[in-house]
Residue, then its C-alpha position, 0 to 999 in steps of 0.5 A: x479170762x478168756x480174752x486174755x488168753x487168746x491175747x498171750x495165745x497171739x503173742x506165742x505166735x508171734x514170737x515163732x515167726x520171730x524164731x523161724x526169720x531169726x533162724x533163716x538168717x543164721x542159716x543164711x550167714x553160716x552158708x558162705x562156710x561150708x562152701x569155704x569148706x568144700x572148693x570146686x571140683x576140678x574136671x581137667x584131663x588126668x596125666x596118666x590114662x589110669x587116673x580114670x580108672x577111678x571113675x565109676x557108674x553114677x549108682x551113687x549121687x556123690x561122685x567119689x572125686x568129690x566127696x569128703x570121707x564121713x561128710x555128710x551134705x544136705x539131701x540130693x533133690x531132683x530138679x528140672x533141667x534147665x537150657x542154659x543161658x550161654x550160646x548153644x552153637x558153639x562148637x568146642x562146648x558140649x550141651x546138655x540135650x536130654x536126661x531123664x532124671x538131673x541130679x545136683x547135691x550143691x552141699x559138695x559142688x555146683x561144678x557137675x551133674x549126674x544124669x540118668x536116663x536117655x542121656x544126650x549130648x551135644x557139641x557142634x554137629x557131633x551127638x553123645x548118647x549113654x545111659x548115665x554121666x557125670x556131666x561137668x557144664x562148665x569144662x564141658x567135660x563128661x564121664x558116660x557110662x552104658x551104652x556109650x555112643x557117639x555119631x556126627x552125621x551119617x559119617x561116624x558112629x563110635x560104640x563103647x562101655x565108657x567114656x570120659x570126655x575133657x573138653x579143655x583138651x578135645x580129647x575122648x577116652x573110650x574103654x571097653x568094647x570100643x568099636x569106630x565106624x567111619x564109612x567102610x572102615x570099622x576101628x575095634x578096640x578096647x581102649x581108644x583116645x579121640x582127639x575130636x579136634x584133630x580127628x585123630x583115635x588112638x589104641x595102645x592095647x591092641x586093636x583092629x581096623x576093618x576095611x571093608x571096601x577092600x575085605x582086609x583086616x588089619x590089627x596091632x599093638x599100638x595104631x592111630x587113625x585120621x579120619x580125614x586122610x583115611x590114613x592108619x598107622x600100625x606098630x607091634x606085631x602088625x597083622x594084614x590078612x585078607x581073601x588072597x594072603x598074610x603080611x606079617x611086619x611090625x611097622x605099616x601105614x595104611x590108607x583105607x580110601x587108596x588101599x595102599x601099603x606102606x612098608x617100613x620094617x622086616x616084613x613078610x608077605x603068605x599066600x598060597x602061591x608066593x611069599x615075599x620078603x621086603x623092608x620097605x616098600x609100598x603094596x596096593x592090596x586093591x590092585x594086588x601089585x607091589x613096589x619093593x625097595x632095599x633087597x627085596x625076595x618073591x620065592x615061588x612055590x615051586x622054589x624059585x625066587x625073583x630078588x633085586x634092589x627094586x622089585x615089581x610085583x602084580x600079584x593079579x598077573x602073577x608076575x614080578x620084575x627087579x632091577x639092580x643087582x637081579x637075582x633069580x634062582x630056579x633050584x629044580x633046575x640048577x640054574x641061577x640067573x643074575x643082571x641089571x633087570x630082570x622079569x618073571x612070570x609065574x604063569x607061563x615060567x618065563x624068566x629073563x636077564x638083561x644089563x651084564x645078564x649071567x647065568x651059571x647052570x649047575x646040574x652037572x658037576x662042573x658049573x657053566x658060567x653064560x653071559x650074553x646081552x640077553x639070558x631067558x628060561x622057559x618052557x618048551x611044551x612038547x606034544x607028541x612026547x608021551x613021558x615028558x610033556x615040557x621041558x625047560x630051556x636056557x636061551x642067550x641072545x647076542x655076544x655070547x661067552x660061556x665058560x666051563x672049566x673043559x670047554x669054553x665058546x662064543x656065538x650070537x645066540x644059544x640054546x641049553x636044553x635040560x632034557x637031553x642037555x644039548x648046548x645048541x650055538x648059532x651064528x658065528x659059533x666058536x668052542x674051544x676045548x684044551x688046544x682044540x678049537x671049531x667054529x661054524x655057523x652051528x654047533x651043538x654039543x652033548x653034555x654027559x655028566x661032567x664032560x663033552x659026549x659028542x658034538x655036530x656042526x650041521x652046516x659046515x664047520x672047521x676045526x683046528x688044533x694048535x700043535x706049537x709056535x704057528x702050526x695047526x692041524x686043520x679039517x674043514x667040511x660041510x658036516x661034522x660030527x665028533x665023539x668025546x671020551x674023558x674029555x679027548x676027542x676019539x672020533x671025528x667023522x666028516x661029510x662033504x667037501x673035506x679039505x685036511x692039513x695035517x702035521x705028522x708027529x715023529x717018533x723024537x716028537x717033531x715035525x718036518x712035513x705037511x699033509x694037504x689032502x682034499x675028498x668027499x668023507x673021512x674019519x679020524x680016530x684017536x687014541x688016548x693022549x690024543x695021538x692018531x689011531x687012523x685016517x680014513x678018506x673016501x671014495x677019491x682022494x687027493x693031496x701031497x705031503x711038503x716038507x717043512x722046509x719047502x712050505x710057504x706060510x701061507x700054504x701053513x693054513x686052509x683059506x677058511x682059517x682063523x686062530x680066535x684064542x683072544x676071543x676065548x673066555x680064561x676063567x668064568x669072569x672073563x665071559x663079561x669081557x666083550x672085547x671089539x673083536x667080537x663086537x666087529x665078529x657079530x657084527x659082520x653077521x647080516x640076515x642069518x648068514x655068518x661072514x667069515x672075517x678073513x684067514x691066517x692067509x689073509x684071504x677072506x671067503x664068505x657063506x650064504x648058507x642060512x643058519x638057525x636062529x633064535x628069536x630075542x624076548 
């Protein structure tokens, strides 16, 4: 009928709704196992940094982590973002800002998200953008991909491909085509780790540190960076260029707000003028200057070189200075300087020694060794020389000795010129060749090749010859001038005043009679093996021969004598040994006049003739 059949039509259904709440609840109490089947996925900072590498662009709604091969979940849906609940000023929790698309598949796990779409993040003042992540709300860690960036402030921008952030750890993993901007400096690598906490990236595959301020660029193996010190530290093939010069090393720390150096291994140092070689040390690049430890080397272009324990150089002044065992080499013109401190400057090719100064000039074949309290090399321009237009000089300022294996000397100052090698002696000069010995307020002697080639005393001179036990030939004048073949004298002429004490040798070889002759000139010649070829004396001449026998000891010796072979260098480390002698010697020179310090006849005369003199640095 038809009344009953609508009846069983209502109790049909019925019974439907009766199957569908029957059914929910079935579905209701299955659910708690296949959560049981599926745990929370873990979102911690993997050991090792190639456990990452798995992590790919979220392309797939099921990161690869947390799937289970051939499980098949329920249907992703998209869903509204939601603000979460929990304090969103906490500055060690990352924060979901915005997403276009908010992915969840509950099936496999609630502990992440996938996000597309404008992404971005936020933790305290620091903003994290890309185009698509995984996002982990409850470790607030985070795997982003595409066009990664990350900016706190006006202060950093950080740029890179990818990003794996863990936020238990503070720490950020950046790969491919990283680039950190921090003010004026930019960090470029392609795999950094941030430690965000600390402020503090790491490279370990190379990477390069831009400081633009002071236009250098700096790369390496390995580097760290502090953001809040500015302070960068290098490892492997350590490579700092700029506008003005190369350093190579393999240790360096570098701060990129002083713009200083610090130098900690092998380093060298290019630029077009100079290269240095150093092991420690520290190098302002915005000052240009340098201070250099532990046997530091500046070789100039032109070859010579500044070295010492500690080293000082202005690169914008182009001058260095050493201290501690100082050695400075000049090859072009054989000569070596080495002291306590020394200075250098490569503008004006100005070099100078102090403290136990030395200086050995080699461009003959037999060295000769100076020691003074103050050695300088320089340059004298010459004007009105058309061939050359300077000419080095080597200059020594007081309690001078030098030793050359045919001829030794002291003085107060002296002057070694390289062009026509004439060793000019001031003050006080004394020289000494074989058994030969002069002295004079100036001496100036002519070196050819190996050997003495003549020599003057300008203004007054005396010279001696030691014959055996207390006798000594003896000449004294105003002015003096000797020619010297195969290191013996062959010539000696005189000028002025001339006062002669002479010991004639006799055919068995002895003496027995004395020559004191006085006149206006003389010249003497001399014959190999030094005997006397002849004597000449003009215009007047007066005198008388003694014998032996009869002569008192102090008619022996002119009143200007002094015998100072004590003083007299024996080998070239005896040009350090200033004895109190000499010391009272130069001292008894006041005003530019040399005093005489008395005779072999104990009589003492004194010279107010005024002598050339040298001015110290």
């Amino acid at each position: 009928m038809p009344g009953s059949h609508n009846k069983w039509k209502l109790t049909d259904n019925a019974c439907w709704r009766h199957v569908i709440v029957v059914c929910c609840l079935m579905a209701m109490l299955m659910s708690p196992m296949v959560w049981a089947q599926n745990p929370k996925v873990s979102r911690t900072r993997p050991t090792a940094v190639t456990q990452r590498s798995s992590v790919k662009h979220p392309t797939n709604p099921q990161p690869a982590q947390a799937a289970k091969k051939g499980a098949k979940g329920p249907t992703v849906s998209r869903i509204t973002p939601q603000i979460p609940k929990a304090n969103r000023n906490q500055t060690n929790k990352v924060f979901l800002e915005n997403a276009d698309i908010l992915k969840a598949n509950e099936a496999i796990s609630r502990d992440y998200q996938v996000l597309k779409g404008n992404v971005r993040f936020r933790r305290g003042d620091m903003y994290m953008f890309c185009d698509s992540a995984y996002f982990y709300p409850e470790t607030s860690s985070l795997d982003a991909f595409g066009h990664v960036r990350m900016t706190q402030a006006d202060t950093l921008w950080v740029y890179s491909d990818v990003l794996h952030y863990y936020g238990e750890q503070g720490v950020a993993e950046l790969r491919s085509n990283v680039r950190l901007e921090n003010r004026s400096t930019t960090l470029i690598t392609d795999a950094l780790d941030y430690e965000i906490n600390s402020n503090v990236g790491y490279y370990f595959d190379g990477g390069t540190i831009v400081d633009n301020r002071n236009n250098t660029e700096l790369s390496s193996r390995y580097g760290r960076y502090e953001l809040d010190t500015k302070q960068a530290e290098f490892s492997r093939d350590v490579h700092l260029v700029n506008d003005r010069y190369e350093m190579f090393t393999d240790l360096l720390d570098y701060n990129t707000l002083s713009h200083i150096a610090k130098i900690s291994s092998q380093t060298l140092i290019v630029s077009d003028s100079n290269t240095i070689n150093t092991t420690n040390g520290w190098y302002n690049t915005s000052a240009d200057d340098a201070t250099l430890y532990e046997r530091s080397l500046i070789t100039a272009k032109d070859g010579k070189t500044l070295e010492g324990d500690t080293v000082y150089y202005s690169r914008k002044h182009n001058y260095g200075e050493a201290r501690g065992n100082v050695i400075i080499t000049d090859p072009s013109n054989k000569v070596i300087l080495d002291g306590g401190y020394g200075y250098h400057d490569d503008n004006t090719h100005y070099s100078y020694v102090t403290k136990r100064a030395r200086a050995r000039e080699f461009s003959q074949k037999d060295t000769i060794y100076l020691h003074a309290d103050t050695l300088c090399t320089l340059i004298n321009h010459i004007i009105n020389d058309s061939v050359n237009d300077s000419v080095r000089v080597l200059r020594a300022f007081n309690q001078v000795r030098f030793y050359r294996s045919d001829v030794q000397g002291i003085c107060d100052s002296l002057q070694l010129s390289e062009a026509d090698t004439i060793i000019n002696m001031y003050r006080h000069a004394v020289v000494w060749n074989l058994e030969r010995q002069i002295f004079g307020d100036e001496i100036n002697i002519h070196l050819n090749d190996s050997t003495a080639d003549w020599a003057t005393l300008p203004t007054g001179g005396f010279m001696a010859e030691h014959l055996g036990e207390i006798y000594y030939d003896q000449l004294s004048g105003k002015k003096m001038k000797a020619w010297f073949e195969n290191k013996e004298l062959r010539q000696l002429d005189v000028d002025g005043n001339v006062q002669v004490i002479m010991f004639p040798e006799e055919k068995d070889s002895t003496y027995n009679k004395m020559v004191n002759a006085e006149s206006s000139y003389m010249r003497l010649n001399l014959k190999a093996k030094q005997e006397v070829d002849r004597v000449v004396m003009w215009p007047e001449v007066s005198g008388k021969v003694t014998p032996l026998y009869l002569a008192r000891k102090t008619d022996l010796y002119l009143p200007q004598f002094k015998w100072y072979e004590a003083l007299r260098p024996q080998t070239p480390d005896d040009i350090y040994d200033v004895s109190d002698e000499l010391k009272q010697l130069m001292q008894s020179i006041e005003g530019g006049t040399r005093r005489r310090s008395g005779s072999g006849a104990n009589a003492a005369t004194s010279s107010n003739t005024q002598t050339s003199t040298l001015q110290a640095p």
